[in-house]
C-alpha positions as CSV (number, residue, x, y, z in Angstrom):
1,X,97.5,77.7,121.4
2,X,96.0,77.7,124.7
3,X,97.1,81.6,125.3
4,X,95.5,82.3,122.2
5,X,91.9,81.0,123.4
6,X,91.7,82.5,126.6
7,X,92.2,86.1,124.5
8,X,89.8,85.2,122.4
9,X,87.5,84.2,125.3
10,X,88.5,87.6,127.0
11,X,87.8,89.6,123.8
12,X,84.5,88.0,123.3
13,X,83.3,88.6,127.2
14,X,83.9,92.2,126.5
15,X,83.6,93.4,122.6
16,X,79.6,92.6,121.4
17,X,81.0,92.6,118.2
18,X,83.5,90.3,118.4
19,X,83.6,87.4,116.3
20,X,86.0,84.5,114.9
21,X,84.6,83.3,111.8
22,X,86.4,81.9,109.5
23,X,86.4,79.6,105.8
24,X,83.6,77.2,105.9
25,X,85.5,73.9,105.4
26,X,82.3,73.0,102.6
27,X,84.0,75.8,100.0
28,X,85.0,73.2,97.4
29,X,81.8,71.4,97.4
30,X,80.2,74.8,97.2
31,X,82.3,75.7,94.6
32,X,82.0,72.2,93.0
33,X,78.1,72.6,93.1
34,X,78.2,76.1,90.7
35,X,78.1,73.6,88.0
36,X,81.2,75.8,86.3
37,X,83.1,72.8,85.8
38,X,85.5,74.1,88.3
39,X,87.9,71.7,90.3
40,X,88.6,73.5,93.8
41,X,91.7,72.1,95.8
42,X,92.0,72.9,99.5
43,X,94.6,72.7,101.5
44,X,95.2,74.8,105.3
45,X,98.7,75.8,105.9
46,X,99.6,76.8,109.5
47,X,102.8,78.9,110.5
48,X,104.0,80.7,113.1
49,X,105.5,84.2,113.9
50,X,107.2,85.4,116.7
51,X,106.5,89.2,117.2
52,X,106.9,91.7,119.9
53,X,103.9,92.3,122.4
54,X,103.2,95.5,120.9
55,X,103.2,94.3,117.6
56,X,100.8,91.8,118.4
57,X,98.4,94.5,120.6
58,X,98.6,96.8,117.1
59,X,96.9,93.8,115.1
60,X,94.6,93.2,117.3
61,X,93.8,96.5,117.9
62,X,93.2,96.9,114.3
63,X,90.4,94.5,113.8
64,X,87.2,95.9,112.7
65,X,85.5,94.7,116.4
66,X,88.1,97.2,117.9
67,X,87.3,100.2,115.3
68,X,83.6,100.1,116.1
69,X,84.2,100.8,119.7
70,X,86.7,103.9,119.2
71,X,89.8,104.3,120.8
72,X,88.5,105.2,124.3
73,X,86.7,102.1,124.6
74,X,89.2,100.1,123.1
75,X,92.4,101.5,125.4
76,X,91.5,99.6,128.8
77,X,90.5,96.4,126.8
78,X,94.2,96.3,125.5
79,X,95.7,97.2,128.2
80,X,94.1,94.7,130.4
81,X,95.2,92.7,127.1
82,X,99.0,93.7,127.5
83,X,98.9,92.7,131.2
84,X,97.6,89.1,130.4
85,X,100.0,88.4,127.7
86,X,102.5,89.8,130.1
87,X,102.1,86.4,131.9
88,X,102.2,84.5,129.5
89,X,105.7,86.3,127.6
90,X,107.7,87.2,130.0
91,X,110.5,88.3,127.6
92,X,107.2,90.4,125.5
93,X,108.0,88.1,122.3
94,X,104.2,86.7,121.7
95,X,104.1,83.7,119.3
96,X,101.4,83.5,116.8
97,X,100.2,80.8,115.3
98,X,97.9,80.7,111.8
99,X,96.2,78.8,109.6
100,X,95.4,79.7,106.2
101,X,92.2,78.1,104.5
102,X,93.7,78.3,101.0
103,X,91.3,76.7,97.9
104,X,92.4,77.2,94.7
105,X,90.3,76.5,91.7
106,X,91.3,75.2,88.6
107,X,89.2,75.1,85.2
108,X,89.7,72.3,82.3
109,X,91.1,73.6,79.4
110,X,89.9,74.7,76.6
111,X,90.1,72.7,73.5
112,X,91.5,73.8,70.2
């Protein structure tokens, strides 16, 4: 979501520690290479939520890249927040979007 970017670019202009790392899409060939005889299947699920603004501004605020600036620091960076996504949801419903990087790994059975 476009929205979504520019936050992130905003965030990232003014936290140092901000960051958006996320799976590496090479975790079942990673996992594959343990030589475990494990059989990792990957598959990203995306969803959306829709949640009032402050709902959304208490998530964020959460995030570790918030904590380590304290809550003076972090104040005017969501309030400059709120007034951006004011724009954007007029009616202060934000919509989120996700995407889950979901591998699950299976393992042969055993014989008897």
């Amino acid at each position: 979501m476009d929205w979504a970017a520019e936050q992130e670019a905003r965030i990232a202009r003014r936290l140092p520690g901000y960051h958006s790392d996320g799976v590496p899409p090479a975790a079942p060939d990673l996992i594959r290479g343990r030589g475990l005889g494990l059989h990792p299947v990957s598959q990203v699920l995306h969803w959306t939520r829709r949640v009032p603004l402050d709902t959304h501004l208490a998530m964020l605020g959460s995030r570790s890249y918030f904590s380590t600036i304290g809550p003076a620091a972090a104040a005017p960076v969501l309030a400059a927040e709120r007034a951006a996504l004011r724009d954007v949801f007029p009616d202060g419903i934000v919509e989120e979007a996700y995407a889950l990087d979901l591998t699950v790994t299976l393992r042969p059975s055993a014989p008897f």
